[in-house]
N, C-alpha and C positions, 0 to 999 in steps of 0.2 A: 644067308643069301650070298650068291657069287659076287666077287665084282666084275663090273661091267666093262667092258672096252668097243668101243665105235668105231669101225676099220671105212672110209670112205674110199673106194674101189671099185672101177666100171670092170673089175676081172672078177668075176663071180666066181671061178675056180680059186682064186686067189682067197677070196673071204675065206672059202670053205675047206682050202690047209689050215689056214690061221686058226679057224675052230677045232680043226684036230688037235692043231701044235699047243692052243692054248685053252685043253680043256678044265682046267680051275677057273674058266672063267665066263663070264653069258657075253660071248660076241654077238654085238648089232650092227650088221651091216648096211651097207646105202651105196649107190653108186652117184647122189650126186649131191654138188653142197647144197642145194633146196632140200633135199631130203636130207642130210645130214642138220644141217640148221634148226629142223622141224624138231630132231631124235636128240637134239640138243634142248631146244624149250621144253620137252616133254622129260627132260631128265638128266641124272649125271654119270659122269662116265670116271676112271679112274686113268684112261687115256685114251688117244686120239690116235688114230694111224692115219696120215691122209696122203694118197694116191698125188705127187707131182704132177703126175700128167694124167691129166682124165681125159676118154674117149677125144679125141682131136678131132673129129666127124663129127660131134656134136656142138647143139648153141651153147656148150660150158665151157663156162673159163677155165684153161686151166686149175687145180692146186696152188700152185705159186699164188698166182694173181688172189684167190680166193681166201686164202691163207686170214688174212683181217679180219674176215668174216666170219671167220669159225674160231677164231681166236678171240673176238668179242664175244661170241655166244657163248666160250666154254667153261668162263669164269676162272682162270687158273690152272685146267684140267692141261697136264703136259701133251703136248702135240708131236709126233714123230710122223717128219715127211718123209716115204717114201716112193722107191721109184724099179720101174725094173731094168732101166736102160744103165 
């Protein structure tokens, strides 16, 4: 079985490089940390990509600020925040 990486990213073209660039591996994506949170109690990942700035137009808090959140859920799993700015 692959391992797993969780890319958290409101840029849907963006997950779907990432699964080309990283095909040794079953990418799960999510565009927001509810749903990232969820794809976390349902499993583990080998890492974490999370999106610094999510959708700005939406009621999500950024990345940054949410950062705790997902860093409690991951159990250790290493976290790389990214960003495209």
């Amino acid at each position: 079985m692959k391992d797993k990486i969780l890319i958290v990213d409101d840029d849907a073209g963006f997950i779907d490089q990432l699964k080309a660039s990283f095909y040794n591996y079953l990418i799960e994506g999510c565009s927001s940390i509810q749903q990232a949170v969820k794809h976390l109690s349902d499993g583990t990942y080998e890492l974490i990509l999370l999106d610094l700035r999510l959708n700005p137009y939406s009621d999500e808090l950024n990345g940054l600020a949410e950062f705790e959140k997902i860093a409690a859920q991951a159990h250790g799993t290493p976290i790389v925040v990214v960003t495209a700015d």
